[in-house]
GUKOLKE-59595 format. One line per field, with one value per atom (N, C-alpha, C, O): residue in three letters; atom name; z, y, x. Coordinates in steps of 0.001 Angstrom, whole numbers. Layout:
residu c(ALA/...)
atome c(CA/...)
up c(Z/...)
north c(Y/...)
east c(X/...)
//
This chain:
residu c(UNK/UNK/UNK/UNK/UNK/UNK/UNK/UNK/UNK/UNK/UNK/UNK/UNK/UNK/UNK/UNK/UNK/UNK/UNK/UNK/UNK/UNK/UNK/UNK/UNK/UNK/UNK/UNK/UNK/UNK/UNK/UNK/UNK/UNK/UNK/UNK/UNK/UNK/UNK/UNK/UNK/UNK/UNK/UNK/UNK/UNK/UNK/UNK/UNK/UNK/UNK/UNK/UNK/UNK/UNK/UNK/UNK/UNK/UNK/UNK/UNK/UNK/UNK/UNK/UNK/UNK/UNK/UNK/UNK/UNK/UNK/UNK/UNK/UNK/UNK/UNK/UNK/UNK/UNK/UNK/UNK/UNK/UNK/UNK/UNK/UNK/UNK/UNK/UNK/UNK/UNK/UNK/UNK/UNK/UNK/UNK/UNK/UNK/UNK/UNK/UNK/UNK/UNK/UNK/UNK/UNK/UNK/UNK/UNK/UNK/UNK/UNK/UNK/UNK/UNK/UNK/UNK/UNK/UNK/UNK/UNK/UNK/UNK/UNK/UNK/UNK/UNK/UNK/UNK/UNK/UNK/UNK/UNK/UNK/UNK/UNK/UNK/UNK/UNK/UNK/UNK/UNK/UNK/UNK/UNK/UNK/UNK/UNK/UNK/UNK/UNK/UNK/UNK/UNK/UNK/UNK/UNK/UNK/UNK/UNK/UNK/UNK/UNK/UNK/UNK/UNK/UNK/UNK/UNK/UNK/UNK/UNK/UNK/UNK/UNK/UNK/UNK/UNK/UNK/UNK/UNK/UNK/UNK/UNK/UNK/UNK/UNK/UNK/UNK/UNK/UNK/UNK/UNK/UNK/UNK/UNK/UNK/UNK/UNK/UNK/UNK/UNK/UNK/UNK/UNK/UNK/UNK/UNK/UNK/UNK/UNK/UNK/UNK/UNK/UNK/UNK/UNK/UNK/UNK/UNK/UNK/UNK/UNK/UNK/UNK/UNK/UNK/UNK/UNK/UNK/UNK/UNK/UNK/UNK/UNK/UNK/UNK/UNK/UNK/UNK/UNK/UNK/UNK/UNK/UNK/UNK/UNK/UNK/UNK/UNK/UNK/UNK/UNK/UNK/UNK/UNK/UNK/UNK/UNK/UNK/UNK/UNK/UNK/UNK/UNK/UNK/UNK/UNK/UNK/UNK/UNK/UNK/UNK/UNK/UNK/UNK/UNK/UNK/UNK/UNK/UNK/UNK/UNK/UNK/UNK/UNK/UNK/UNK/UNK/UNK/UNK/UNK/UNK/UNK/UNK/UNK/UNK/UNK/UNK/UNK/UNK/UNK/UNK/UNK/UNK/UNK/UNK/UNK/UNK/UNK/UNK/UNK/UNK/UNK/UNK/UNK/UNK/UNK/UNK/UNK/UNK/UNK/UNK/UNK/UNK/UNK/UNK/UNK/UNK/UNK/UNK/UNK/UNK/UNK/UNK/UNK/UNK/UNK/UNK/UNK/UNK/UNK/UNK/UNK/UNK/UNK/UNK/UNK/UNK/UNK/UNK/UNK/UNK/UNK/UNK/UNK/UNK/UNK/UNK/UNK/UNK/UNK/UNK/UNK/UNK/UNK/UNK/UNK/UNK/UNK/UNK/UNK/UNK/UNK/UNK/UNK)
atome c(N/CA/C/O/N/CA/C/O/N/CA/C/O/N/CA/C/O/N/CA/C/O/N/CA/C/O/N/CA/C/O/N/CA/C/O/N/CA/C/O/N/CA/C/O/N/CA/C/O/N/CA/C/O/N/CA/C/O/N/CA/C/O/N/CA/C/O/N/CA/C/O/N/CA/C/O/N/CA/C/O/N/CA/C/O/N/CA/C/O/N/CA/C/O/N/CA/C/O/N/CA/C/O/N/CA/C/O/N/CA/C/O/N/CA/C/O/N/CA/C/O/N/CA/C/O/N/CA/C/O/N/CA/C/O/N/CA/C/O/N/CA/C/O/N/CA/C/O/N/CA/C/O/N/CA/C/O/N/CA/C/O/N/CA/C/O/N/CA/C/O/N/CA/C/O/N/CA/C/O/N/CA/C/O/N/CA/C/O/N/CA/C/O/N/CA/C/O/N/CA/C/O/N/CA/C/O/N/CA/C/O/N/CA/C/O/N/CA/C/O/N/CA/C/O/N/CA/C/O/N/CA/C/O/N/CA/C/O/N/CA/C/O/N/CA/C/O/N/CA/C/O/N/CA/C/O/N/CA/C/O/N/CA/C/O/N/CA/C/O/N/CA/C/O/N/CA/C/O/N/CA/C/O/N/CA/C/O/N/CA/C/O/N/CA/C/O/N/CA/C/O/N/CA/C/O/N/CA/C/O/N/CA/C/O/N/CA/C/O/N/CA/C/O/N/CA/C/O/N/CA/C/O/N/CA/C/O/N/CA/C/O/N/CA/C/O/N/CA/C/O/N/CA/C/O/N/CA/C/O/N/CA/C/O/N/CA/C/O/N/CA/C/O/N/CA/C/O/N/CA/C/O/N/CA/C/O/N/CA/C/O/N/CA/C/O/N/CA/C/O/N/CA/C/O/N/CA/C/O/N/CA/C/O/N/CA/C/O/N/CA/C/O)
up c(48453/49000/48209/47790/47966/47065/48096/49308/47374/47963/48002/47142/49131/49563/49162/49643/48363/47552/48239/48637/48109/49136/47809/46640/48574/47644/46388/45162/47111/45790/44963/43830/44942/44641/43455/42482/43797/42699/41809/40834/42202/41270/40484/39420/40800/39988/39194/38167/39779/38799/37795/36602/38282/37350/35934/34781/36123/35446/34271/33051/34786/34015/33096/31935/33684/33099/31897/30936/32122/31313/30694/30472/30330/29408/28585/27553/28993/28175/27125/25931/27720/26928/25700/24550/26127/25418/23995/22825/24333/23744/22674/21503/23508/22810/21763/21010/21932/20962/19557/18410/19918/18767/18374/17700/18873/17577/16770/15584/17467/16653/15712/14607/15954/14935/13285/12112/13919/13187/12129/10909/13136/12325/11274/10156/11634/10417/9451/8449/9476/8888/7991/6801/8267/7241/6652/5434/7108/6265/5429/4231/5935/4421/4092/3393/3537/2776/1728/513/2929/1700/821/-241/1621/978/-569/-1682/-415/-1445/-2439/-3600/-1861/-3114/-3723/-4911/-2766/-3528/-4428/-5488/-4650/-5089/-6516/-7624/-6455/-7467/-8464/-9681/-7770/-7982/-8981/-9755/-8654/-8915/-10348/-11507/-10026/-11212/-12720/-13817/-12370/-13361/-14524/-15716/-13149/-13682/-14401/-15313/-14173/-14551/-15299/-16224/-15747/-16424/-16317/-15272/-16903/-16906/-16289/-16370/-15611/-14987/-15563/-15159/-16088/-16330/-16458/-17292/-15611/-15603/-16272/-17210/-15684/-17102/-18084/-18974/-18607/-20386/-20542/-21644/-19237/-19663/-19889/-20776/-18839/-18692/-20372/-21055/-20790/-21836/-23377/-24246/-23498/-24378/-24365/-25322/-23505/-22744/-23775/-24712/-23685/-24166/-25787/-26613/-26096/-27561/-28101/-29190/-27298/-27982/-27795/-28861/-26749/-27287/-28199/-29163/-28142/-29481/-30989/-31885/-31004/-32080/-32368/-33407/-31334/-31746/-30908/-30667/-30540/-29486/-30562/-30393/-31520/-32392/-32343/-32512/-32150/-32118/-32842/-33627/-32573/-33313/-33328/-34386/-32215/-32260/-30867/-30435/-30112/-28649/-28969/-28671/-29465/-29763/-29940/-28946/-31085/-31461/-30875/-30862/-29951/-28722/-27666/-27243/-27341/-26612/-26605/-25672/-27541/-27977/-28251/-27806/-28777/-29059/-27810/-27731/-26667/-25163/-24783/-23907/-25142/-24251/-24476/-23700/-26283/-26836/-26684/-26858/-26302/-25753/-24391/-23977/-23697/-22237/-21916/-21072/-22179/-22258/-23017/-22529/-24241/-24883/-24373/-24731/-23577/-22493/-23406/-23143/-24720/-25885/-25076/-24195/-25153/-24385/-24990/-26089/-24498/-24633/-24641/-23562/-25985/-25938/-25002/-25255/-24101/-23096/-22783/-21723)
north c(-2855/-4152/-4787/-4071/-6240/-6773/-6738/-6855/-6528/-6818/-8529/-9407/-8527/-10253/-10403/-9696/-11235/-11614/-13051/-14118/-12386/-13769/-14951/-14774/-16140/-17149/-16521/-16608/-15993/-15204/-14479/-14672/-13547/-12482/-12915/-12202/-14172/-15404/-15376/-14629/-16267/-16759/-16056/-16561/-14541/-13794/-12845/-12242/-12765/-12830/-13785/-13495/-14993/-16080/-15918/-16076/-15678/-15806/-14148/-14272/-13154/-12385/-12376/-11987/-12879/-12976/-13876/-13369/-15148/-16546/-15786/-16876/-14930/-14559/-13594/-13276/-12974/-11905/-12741/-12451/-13760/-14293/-14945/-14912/-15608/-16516/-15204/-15577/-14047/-12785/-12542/-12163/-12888/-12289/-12911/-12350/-14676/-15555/-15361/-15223/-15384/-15063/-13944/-13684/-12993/-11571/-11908/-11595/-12624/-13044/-13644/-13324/-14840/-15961/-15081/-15173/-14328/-13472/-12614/-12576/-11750/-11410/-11931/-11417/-13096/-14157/-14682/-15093/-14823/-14988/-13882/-14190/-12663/-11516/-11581/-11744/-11506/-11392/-12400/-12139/-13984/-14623/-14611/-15606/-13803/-13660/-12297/-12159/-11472/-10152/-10403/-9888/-11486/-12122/-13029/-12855/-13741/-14082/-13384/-13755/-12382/-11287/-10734/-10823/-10187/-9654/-10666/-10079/-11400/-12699/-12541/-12410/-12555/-13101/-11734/-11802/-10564/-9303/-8977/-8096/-9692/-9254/-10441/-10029/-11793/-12748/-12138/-12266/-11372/-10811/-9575/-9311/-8969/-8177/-8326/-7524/-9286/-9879/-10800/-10683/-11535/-12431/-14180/-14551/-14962/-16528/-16354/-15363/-17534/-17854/-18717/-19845/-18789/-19400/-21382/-22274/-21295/-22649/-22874/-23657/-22057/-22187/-21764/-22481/-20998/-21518/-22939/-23472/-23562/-24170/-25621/-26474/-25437/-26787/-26698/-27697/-25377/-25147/-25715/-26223/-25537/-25644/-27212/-27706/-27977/-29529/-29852/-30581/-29301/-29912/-29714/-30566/-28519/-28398/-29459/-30001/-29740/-30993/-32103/-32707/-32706/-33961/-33657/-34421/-32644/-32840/-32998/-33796/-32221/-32450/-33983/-34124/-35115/-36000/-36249/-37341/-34874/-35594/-35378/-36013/-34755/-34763/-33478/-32289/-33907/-32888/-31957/-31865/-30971/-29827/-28694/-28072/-28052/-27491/-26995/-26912/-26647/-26565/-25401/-24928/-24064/-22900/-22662/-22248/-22817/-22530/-22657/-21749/-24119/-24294/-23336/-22794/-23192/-22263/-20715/-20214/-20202/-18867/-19102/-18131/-19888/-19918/-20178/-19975/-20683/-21202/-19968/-19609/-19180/-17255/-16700/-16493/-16438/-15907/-15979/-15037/-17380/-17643/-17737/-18050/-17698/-17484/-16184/-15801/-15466/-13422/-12949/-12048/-13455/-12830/-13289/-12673/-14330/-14593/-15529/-15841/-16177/-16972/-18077/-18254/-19015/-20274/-21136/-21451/-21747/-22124/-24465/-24909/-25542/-26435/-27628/-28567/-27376/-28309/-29624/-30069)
east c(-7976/-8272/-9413/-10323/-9399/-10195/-11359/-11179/-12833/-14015/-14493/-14427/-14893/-15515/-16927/-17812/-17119/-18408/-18877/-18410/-20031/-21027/-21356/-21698/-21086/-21881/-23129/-23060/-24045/-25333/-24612/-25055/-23493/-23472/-21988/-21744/-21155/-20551/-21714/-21800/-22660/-23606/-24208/-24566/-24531/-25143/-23983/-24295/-22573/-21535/-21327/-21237/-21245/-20820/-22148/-21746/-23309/-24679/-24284/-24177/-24174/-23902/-22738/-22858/-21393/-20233/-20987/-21565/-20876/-20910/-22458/-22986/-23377/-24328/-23807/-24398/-22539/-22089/-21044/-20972/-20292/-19673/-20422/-19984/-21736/-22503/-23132/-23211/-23427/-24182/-22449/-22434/-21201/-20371/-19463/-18667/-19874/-19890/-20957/-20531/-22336/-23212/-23541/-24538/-22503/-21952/-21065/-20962/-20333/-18978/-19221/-18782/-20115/-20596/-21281/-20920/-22308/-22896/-22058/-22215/-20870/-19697/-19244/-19205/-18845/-17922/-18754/-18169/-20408/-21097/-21148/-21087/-21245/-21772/-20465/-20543/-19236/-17949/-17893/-17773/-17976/-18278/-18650/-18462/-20033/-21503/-20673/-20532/-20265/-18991/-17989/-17640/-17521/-16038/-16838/-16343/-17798/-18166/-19211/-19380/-19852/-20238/-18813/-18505/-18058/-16883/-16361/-16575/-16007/-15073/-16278/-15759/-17439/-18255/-18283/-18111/-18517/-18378/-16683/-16309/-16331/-14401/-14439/-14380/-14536/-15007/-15588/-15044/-16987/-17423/-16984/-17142/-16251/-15242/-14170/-13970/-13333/-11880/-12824/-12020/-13678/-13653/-13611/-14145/-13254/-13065/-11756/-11030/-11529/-10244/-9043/-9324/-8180/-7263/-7674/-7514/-8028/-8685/-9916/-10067/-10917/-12079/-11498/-11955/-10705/-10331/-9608/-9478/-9105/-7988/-9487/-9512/-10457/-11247/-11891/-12113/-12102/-12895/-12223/-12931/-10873/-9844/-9745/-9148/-10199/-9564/-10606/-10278/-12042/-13508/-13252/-13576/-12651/-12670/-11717/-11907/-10678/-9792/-10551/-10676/-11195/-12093/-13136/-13201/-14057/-15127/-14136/-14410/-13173/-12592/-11783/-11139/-11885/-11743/-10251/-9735/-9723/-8191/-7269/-6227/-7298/-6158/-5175/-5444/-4346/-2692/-2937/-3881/-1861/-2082/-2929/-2839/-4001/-4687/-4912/-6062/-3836/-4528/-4108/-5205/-3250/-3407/-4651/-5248/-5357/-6688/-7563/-8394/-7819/-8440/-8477/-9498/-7539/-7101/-7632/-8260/-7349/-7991/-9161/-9774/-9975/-11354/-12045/-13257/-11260/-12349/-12176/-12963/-11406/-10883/-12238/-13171/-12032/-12730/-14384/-15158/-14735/-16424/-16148/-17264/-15641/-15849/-15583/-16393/-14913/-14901/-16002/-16684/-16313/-17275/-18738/-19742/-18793/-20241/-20868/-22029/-20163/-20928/-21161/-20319/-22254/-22222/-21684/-22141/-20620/-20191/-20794/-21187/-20727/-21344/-20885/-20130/-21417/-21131/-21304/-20865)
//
């Protein structure tokens, strides 16, 4: 049989419930915080490892065809030369 709870004894239910929830929101919060703080060491961690991305050679290769003036014929070379200073850590002239 369910037990009968007095008006006080709601209220000091309702006060504990709704503080545990509130305690069990800002773990959670905290949670998802440290995991995206992991998720992005890892990511930066994994980057360094693997290297430039497909896109930084591709943004890098884009720059070597305008300094060279935009002229045809050279995005092979471009190409391998933005690899080649973005793997090899050369700085690249920006």
């Amino acid at each position: 049989m369910a037990k009968r709870t007095t008006p006080r004894s709601e209220a000091r239910e309702f006060a504990t419930t709704s503080n545990q929830a509130v305690s069990r929101d800002a773990a959670s919060s905290t949670a998802i915080d440290i995991n995206r703080q992991l998720s992005q060491q890892h990511r930066d961690d994994e980057m360094e490892r693997s290297g430039p991305s497909e896109d930084d050679i591709r943004r890098r290769a884009y720059q070597r065809y305008l300094e060279r003036g935009a002229g045809d014929g050279y995005d092979f070379e471009d190409w391998l030369e933005a690899e080649r200073e973005l793997r090899g850590g050369l700085k690249a002239d920006v």
